[in-house]
VOTOR-485223 format. One line per field, with one value per residue (C-alpha): x, y, z; residue in one letter. Coordinates in pm, whole numbers, plus 50000, padded with zeros to 5 digits. Example, Ala and Ser with C-alpha at 12.3 -4.5 7.8 and 13.67 -1.06 7.14 Angstrom:
2
xx <- c(51230, 51367) $
yy <- c(49550, 49894) $
zz <- c(50780, 50714) $
res <- c(A, S) $
//
This chain:
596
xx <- c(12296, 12563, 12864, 13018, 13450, 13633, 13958, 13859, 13835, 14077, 14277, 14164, 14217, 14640, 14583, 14440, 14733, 14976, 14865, 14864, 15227, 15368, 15156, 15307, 15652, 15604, 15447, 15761, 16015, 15829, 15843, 16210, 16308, 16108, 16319, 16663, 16560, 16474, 16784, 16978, 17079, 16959, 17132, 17192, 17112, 17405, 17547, 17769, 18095, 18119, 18422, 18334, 18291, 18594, 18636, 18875, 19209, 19161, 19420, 19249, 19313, 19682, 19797, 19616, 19665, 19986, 20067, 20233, 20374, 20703, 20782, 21126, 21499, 21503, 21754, 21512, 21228, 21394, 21522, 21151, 21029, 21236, 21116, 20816, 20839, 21020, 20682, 20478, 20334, 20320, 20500, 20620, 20771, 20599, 20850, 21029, 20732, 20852, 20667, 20420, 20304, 20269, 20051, 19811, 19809, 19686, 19470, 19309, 19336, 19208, 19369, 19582, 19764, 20151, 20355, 20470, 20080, 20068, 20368, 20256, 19859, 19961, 20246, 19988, 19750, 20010, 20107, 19744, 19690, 20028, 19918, 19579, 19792, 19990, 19648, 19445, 19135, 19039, 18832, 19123, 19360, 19078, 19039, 19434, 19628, 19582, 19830, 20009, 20125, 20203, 19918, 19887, 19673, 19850, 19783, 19932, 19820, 19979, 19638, 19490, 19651, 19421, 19149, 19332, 19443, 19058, 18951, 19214, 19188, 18786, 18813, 19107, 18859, 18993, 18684, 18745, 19098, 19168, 19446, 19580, 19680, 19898, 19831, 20163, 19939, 19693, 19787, 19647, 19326, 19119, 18993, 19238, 19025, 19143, 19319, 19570, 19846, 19919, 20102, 20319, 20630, 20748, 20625, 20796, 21112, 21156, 21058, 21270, 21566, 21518, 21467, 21787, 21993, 21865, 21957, 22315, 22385, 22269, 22499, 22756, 22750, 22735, 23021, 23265, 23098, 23215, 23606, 23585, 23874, 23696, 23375, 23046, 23222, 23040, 22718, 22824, 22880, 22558, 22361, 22550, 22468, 22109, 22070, 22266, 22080, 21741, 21790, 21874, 21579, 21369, 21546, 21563, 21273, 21083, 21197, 20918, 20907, 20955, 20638, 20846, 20875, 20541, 20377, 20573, 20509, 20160, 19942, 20292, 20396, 20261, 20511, 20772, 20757, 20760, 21048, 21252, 21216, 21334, 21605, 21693, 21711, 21942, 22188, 22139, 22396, 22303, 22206, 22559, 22727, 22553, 22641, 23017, 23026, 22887, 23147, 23428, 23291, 23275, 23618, 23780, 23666, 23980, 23907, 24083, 24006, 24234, 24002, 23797, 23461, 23211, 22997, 22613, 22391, 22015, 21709, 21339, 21056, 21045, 20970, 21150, 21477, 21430, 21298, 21566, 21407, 21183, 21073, 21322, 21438, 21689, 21892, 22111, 22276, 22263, 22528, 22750, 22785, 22836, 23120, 23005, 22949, 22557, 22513, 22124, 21948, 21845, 21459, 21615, 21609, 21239, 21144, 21332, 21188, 20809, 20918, 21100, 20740, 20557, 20782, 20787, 20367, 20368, 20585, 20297, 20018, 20155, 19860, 19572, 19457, 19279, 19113, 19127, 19356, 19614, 19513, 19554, 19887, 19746, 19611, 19928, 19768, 19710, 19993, 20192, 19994, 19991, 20407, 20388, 20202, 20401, 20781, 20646, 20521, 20823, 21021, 20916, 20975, 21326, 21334, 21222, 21434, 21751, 21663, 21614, 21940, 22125, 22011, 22099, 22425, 22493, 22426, 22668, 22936, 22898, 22909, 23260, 23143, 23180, 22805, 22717, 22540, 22181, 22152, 22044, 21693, 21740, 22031, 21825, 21520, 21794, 21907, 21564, 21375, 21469, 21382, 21111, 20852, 20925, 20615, 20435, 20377, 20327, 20625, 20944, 20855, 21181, 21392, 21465, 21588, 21813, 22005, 22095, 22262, 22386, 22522, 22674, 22856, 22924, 23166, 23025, 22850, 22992, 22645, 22278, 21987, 21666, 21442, 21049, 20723, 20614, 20364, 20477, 20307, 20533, 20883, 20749, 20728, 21044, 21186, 21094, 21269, 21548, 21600, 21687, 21914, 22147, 22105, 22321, 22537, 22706, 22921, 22656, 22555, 22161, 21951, 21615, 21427, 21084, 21044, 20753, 20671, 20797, 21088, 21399, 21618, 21565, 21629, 21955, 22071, 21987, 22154, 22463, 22504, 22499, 22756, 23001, 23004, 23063, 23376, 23484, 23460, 23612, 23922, 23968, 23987, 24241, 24478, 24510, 24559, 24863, 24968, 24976, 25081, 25384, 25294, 25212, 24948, 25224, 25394, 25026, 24985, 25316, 25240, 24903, 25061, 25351, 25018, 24777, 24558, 24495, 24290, 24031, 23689, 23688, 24002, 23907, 24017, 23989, 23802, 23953, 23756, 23727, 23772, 23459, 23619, 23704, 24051, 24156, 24071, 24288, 24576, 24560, 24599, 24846, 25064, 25014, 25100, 25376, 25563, 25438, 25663, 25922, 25854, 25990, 25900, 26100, 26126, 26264, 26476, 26651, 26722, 26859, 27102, 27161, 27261, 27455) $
yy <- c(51063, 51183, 51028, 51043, 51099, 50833, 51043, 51088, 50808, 50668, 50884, 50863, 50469, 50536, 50791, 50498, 50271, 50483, 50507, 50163, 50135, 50365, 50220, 49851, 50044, 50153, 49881, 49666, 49916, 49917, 49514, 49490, 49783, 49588, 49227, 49417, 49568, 49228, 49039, 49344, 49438, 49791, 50023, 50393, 50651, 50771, 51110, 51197, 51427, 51783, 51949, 52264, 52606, 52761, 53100, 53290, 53454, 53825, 54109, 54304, 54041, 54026, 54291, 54079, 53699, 53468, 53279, 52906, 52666, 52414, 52066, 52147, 52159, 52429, 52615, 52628, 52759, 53036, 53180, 53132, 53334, 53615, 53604, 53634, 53859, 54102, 54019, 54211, 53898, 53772, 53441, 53181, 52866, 52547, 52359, 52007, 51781, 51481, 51160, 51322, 51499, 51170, 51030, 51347, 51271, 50965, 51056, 51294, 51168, 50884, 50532, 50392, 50712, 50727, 50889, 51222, 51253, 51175, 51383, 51668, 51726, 51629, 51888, 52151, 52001, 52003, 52385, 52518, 52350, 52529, 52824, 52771, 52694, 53014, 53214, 53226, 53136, 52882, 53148, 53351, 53090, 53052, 53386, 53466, 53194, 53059, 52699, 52738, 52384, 52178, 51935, 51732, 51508, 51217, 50849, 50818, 50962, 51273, 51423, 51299, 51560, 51893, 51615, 51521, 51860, 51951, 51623, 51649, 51993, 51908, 51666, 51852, 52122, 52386, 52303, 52617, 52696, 52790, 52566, 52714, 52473, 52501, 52242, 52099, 52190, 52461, 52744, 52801, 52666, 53032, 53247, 53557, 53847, 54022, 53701, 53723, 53507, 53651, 53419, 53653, 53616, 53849, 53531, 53281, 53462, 53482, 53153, 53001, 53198, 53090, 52737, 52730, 52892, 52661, 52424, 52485, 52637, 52267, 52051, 52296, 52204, 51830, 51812, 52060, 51888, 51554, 51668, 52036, 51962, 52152, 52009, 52193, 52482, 52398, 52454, 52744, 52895, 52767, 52950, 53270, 53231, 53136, 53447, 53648, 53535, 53556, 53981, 53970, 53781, 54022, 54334, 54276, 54501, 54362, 54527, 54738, 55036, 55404, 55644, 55866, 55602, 55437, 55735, 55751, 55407, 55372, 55121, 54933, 54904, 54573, 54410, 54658, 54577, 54185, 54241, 54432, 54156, 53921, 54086, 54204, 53858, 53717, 54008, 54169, 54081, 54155, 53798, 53641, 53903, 53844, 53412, 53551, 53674, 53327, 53184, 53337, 53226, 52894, 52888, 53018, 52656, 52359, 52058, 51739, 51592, 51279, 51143, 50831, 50909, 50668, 50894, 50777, 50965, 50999, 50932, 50840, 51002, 51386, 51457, 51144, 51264, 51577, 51656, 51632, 51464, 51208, 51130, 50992, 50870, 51144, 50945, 51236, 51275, 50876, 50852, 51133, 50974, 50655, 50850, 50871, 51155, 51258, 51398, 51509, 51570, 51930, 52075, 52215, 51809, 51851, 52099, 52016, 51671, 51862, 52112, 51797, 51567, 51862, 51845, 51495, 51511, 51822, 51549, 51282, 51446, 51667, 51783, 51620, 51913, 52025, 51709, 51317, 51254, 51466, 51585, 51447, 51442, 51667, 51915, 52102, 52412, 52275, 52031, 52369, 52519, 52179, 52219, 52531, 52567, 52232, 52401, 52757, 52524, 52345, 52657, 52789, 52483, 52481, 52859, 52738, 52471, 52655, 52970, 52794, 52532, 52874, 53055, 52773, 52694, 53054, 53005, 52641, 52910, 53194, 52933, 52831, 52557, 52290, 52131, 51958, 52099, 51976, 51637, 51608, 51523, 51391, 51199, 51030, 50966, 50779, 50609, 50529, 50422, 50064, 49993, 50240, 50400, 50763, 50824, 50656, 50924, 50973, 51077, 51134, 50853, 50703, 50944, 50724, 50413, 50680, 50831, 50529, 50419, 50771, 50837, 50488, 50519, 50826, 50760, 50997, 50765, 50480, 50386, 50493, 50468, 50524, 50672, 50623, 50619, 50270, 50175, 50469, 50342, 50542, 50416, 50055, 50032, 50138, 49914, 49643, 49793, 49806, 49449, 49404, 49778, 49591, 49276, 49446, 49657, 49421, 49681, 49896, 49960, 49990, 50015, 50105, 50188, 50255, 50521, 50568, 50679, 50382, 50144, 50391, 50102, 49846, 50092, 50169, 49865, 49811, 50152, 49980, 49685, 49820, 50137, 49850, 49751, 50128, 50205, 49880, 50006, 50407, 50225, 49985, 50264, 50523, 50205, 50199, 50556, 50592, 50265, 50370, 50749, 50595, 50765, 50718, 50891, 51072, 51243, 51347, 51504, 51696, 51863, 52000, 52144, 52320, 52436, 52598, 52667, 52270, 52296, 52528, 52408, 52589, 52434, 52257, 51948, 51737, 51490, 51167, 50921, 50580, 50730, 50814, 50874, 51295, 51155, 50917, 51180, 51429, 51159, 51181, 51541, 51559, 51280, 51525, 51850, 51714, 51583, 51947, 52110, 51813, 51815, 51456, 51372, 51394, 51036, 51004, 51329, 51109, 50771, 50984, 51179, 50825, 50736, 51013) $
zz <- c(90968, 91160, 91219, 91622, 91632, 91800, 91873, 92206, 92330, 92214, 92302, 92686, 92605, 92587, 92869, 93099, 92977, 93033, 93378, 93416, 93301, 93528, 93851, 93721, 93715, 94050, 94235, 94061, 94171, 94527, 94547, 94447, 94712, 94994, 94906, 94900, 95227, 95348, 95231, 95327, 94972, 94981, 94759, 94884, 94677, 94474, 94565, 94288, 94354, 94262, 94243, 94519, 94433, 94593, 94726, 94426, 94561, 94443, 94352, 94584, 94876, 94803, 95075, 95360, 95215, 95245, 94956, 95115, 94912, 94974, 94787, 94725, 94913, 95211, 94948, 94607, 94878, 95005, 94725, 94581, 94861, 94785, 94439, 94542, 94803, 94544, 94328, 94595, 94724, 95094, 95079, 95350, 95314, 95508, 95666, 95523, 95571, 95888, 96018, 96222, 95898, 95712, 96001, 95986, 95600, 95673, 95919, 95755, 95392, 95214, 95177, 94942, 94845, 94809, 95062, 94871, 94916, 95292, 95357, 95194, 95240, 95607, 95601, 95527, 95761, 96022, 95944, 95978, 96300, 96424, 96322, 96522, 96837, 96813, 96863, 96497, 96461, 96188, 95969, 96022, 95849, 95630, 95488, 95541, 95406, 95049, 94918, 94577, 94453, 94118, 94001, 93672, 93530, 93458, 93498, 93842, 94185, 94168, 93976, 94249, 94462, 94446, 94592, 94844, 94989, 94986, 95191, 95423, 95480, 95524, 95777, 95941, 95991, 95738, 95540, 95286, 95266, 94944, 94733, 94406, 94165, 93879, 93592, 93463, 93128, 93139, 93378, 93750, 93787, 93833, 93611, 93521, 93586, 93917, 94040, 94286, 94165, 93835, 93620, 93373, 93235, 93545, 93788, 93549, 93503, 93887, 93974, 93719, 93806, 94193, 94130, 93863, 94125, 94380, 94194, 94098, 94455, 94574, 94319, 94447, 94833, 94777, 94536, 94830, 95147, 95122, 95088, 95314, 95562, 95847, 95899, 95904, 95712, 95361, 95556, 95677, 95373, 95217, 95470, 95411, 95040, 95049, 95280, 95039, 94676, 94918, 94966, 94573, 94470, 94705, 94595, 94252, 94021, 93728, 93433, 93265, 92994, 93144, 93175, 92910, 92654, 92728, 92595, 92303, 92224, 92270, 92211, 92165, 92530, 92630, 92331, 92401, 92800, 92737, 92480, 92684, 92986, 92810, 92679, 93036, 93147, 92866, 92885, 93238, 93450, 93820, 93901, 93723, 93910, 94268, 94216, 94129, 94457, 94608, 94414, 94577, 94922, 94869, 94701, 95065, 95209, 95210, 95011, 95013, 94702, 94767, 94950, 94782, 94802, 94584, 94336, 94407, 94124, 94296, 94051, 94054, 94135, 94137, 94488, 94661, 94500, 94551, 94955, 95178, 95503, 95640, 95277, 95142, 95466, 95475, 95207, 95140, 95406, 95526, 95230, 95262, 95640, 95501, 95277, 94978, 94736, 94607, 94270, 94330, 94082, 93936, 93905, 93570, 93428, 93525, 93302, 93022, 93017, 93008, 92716, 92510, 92571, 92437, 92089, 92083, 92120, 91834, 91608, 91657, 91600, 91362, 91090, 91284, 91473, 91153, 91094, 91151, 90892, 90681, 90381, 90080, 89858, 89583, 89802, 89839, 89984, 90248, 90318, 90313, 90580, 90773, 90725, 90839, 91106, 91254, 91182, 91384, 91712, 91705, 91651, 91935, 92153, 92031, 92116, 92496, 92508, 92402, 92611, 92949, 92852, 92800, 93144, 93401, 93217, 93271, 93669, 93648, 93499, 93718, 94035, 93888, 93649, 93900, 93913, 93577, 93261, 93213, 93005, 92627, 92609, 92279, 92405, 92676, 92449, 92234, 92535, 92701, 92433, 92366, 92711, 92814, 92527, 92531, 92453, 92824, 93002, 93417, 93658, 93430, 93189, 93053, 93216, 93513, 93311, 93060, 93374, 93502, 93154, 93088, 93469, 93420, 93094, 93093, 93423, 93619, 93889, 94036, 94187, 94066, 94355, 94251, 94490, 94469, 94712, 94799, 94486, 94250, 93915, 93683, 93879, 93943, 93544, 93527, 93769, 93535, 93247, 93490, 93479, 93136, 93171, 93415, 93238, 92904, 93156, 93367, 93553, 93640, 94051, 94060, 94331, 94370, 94682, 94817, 95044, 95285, 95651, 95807, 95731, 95721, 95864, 95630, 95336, 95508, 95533, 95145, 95036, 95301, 95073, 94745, 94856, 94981, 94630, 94519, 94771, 94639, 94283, 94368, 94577, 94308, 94069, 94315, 94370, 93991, 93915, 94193, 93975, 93637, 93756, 93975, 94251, 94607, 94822, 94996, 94680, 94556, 94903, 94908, 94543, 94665, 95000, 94771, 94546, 94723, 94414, 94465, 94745, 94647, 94582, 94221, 94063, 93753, 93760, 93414, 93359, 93228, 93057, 93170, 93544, 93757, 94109, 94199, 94379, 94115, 93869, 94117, 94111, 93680, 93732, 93988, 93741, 93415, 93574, 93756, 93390, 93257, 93552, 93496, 93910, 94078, 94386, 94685, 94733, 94353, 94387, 94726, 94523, 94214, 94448, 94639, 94276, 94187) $
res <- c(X, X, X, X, X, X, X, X, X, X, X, X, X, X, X, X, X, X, X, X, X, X, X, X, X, X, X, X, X, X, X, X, X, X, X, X, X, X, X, X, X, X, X, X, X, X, X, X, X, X, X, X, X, X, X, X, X, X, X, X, X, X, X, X, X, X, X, X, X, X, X, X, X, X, X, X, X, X, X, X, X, X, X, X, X, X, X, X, X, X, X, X, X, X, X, X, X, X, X, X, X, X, X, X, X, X, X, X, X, X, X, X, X, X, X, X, X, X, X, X, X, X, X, X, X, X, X, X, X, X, X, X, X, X, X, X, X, X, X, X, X, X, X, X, X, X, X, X, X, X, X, X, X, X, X, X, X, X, X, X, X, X, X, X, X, X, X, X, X, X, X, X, X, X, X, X, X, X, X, X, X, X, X, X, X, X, X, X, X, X, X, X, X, X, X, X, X, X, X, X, X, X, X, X, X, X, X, X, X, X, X, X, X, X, X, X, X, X, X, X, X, X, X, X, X, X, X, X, X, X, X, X, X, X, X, X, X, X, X, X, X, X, X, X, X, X, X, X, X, X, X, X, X, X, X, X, X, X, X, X, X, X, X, X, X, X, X, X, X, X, X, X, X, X, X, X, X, X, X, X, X, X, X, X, X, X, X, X, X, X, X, X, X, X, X, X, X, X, X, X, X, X, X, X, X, X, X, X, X, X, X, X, X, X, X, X, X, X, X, X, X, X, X, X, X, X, X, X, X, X, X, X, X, X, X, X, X, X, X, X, X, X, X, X, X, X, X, X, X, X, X, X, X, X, X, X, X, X, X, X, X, X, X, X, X, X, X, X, X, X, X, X, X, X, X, X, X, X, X, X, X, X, X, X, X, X, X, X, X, X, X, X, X, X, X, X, X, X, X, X, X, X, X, X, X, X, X, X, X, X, X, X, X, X, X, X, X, X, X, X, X, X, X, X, X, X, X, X, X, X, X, X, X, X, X, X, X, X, X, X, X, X, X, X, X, X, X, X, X, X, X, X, X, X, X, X, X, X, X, X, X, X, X, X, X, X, X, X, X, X, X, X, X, X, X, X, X, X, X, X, X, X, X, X, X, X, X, X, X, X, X, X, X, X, X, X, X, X, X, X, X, X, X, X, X, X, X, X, X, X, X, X, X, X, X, X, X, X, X, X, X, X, X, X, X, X, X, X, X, X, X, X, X, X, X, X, X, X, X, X, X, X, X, X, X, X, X, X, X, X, X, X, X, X, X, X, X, X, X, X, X, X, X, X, X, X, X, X, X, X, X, X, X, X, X, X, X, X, X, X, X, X, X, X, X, X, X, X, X, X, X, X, X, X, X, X) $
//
């Protein structure tokens, strides 16, 4: 008797079941799609984002494609387009973003952004369209035109930015237009075979050098302009200069190994090229020489430094205290009309702020890159390598650090020394820190509450305003450390403001109230310099005119501690060199006479 298998059916048993499963699944799914229609809760399907494929920027498309980029003060920008022009790269500067550019950012762009967003994507978007109204078509622009900017991607809005250029420039109808982006941390965002924009220490070198220049050329101009007896003369000259350092930048050659000694050297030359640049940058001397020569033509303009001029240090976010027009309310120049003296603030801080992060991140997380934990006590072998391996990263930071610290103080002495040296990192973690974590990062992290202590005790500001877009995360935080800053610094003159497309009066006004409190402060200070020197504004004005040296922008004048003010520091001077020369003045030299 034979026995029948029962595998088979029951196996088409499950098969039947599972049918039935997925018909109750879909007659379920069916029902609860027809009552969401009917109560009008239907949900529509989900398109998830993808970041678009874009269109690489080639070596081979160099000769035909302009590189744009801007962000920065008219003077950094064209001294970076002669860097890059001397690079072999077509460059052009886009114009200082105004209103009209923040209302195409927000046309074009999403809500909710901050303004350094809206002025900037609608800067580009305003560019483009000029461009198409001189005559090019858009898939000219398209495949012409490439944007080189900064990115990060940090915990504000600023990482926010590459998106935003891309949807703006979509709905602007530049749907395509390529936008290189350089990562704060990671490099430009292409790959490195054949790309256009090659990032080696040739780009760095020359960017850096443009931007430390710009910098120090900048300090410069706002320390003369606000004491220049002739008017307009300081601008002049910067123009003249800009011009000047602009040919250099372009002019100047990349250093690179001979064809005589590359063959001798072999498979050698790529160390002994990148050697030899740097060592052509820390000992040439065409650049120091070239700023010498600006140096002399801005010592030919007349200052009066007896006049009392209120020193207002500018901080806050990166690009509100550094663009000098519409976004910032044109806050620069607002002050120096109101008579006051700006002490902007240098890209240079910038970057030494990113490099000192990086050691302060190497110090936390020092040993865990090889594992969760650090090893064990006993296991010396490889506590030694841990050691190490943590003393060569931060060896090399150091290196960075001291390199870059030594090449801009080289432009601040070649300029004359008169702009300021770039602050101690370590010295305004130390000051910082009890109020702001060093270790928060987005915008410049505790930077902003540290200059405002430093600027302030160190009696070089009589005032510190704080500029920031309307709803900045990074500066907002640091507006409430703020409170407890001026809380344990009684004397200290903070302000902080928040820029944005619209409300330029009201911030005026602000800025109005606190400088009255500043002039107050710098005349307060003059009247008691003339006091304790025994002099009067007249005998201080009849030494300069017999001393010509005096009135040159370049004279080093000392500074005194406790005393914040250029004229009352002037008046000190005037006192000290005058009982050096055993020089009365001619009112004194009259009553002794009289007396006689």
């Amino acid at each position: 008797m034979s026995t029948q298998p029962v595998e088979p059916k029951a196996s088409a048993d499950l098969v039947q079941i599972g049918e039935l499963d997925e018909l109750i699944k879909k007659r379920i799914e069916e029902e609860r799609a027809r009552l969401e229609r009917e109560a009008g809760l239907a949900r529509p399907e989900a398109e998830h984002f993808r970041r678009p494929e874009e269109r690489p920027f080639l070596k081979s498309q160099r000769g035909r494609t302009t590189l744009l980029f801007g962000g920065l003060t008219w003077k950094h920008e064209r001294l970076i387009h002669g860097a890059l022009e001397g690079l072999g790269y077509h460059a052009e500067a886009i114009p200082t973003p105004d209103v009209a550019a923040f209302q195409l950012g927000k046309e074009y762009g999403n809500n909710g952004q901050c303004n350094p967003t809206y002025f900037t994507v609608g800067n580009l978007v305003q560019y483009l369209q000029r461009l198409e109204a001189q005559g090019l078509s858009k898939e000219e622009i398209i495949d012409r035109y490439v944007f080189f900017t900064a990115g990060a991607c940090g915990p504000c809005r600023f990482g926010m930015y590459e998106a935003e250029y891309r949807l703006a420039l979509r709905n602007a109808g530049f749907d395509g237009f390529r936008v290189l982006l350089f990562q704060q941390s990671g490099g430009l965002s292409q790959s490195d075979a054949e790309q256009g924009l090659e990032m080696n220490l040739d780009f760095f070198l020359g960017i850096l050098n443009a931007m430390n220049c710009g910098d120090v050329i900048n300090e410069v101009a706002y320390a003369i302009r606000p004491f220049e007896v002739k008017a307009g003369r300081t601008d002049e000259t910067l123009e003249r200069i800009i011009d000047y350092l602009h040919e250099v930048f372009r002019k100047k050659q990349p250093w690179q190994v001979g064809d005589r000694l590359a063959g001798f050297l072999g498979n050698f030359k790529d160390t002994a090229d990148y050697v030899g640049k740097f060592v052509s940058q820390l000992a040439g001397d065409d650049l120091t020489q070239a700023l010498e020569r600006c140096r002399d033509w801005y010592d030919e303009i007349d200052v009066d430094r007896l006049r009392v001029k209120p020193i207002v240090k500018i901080t806050g976010e990166f690009w509100a205290q550094t663009t000098e027009g519409d976004g910032n309310f044109n806050m620069f120049r607002f002050l120096e009309r109101e008579g006051a003296q700006v002490l902007v603030e240098p890209v240079g801080t910038w970057i030494m702020y990113m490099l000192h992060q990086v050691v302060q991140k190497c110090r936390d997380l020092k040993g865990l890159e090889e594992g969760a934990v650090l090893p064990p006590v006993w296991r010396l072998d490889k506590r030694v390598k841990v050691e190490l391996s943590y003393r060569n990263k931060i060896a090399k930071l150091r290196l960075a650090e001291a390199i870059f610290r030594r090449e801009y103080h080289r432009v601040v002495k070649a300029l004359g020394g008169l702009a300021h040296g770039l602050t101690d990192q370590y010295e305004m973690q130390r000051l910082g820190h009890p109020y702001y974590n060093s270790r928060a990062g987005g915008g410049e992290g505790h930077l902003e509450v540290a200059k405002n202590i430093y600027y302030s005790n160190k009696d070089l500001a009589h005032m510190v305003l704080s500029l920031k877009p309307f709803g900045c995360m990074p500066s907002t935080q640091s507006d409430g450390a703020q409170a407890a800053v001026v809380a344990h610094h009684r004397d200290m003159i903070y302000l902080p403001i928040e820029t944005s497309g619209e409300g330029e009066i009201n911030a005026h006004s602000r800025v109005q109230m606190a400088l009255g409190e500043a002039k107050t402060k710098a005349k307060r200070e003059f009247a008691e310099a003339l006091e304790a020197s025994g002099l009067t504004l007249e005998d201080c004005y009849a030494y300069v005119e017999a001393r010509p040296e005096l009135k040159r922008p370049m004279y080093r004048v000392p500074h005194r501690k406790g005393v914040v003010g250029v004229a009352a520091q002037m008046v000190y001077h005037i006192a000290e060199r005058m009982r050096r020369e055993g020089w009365r003045p001619k009112r004194a030299r009259t009553v002794a006479m009289a007396g006689a």
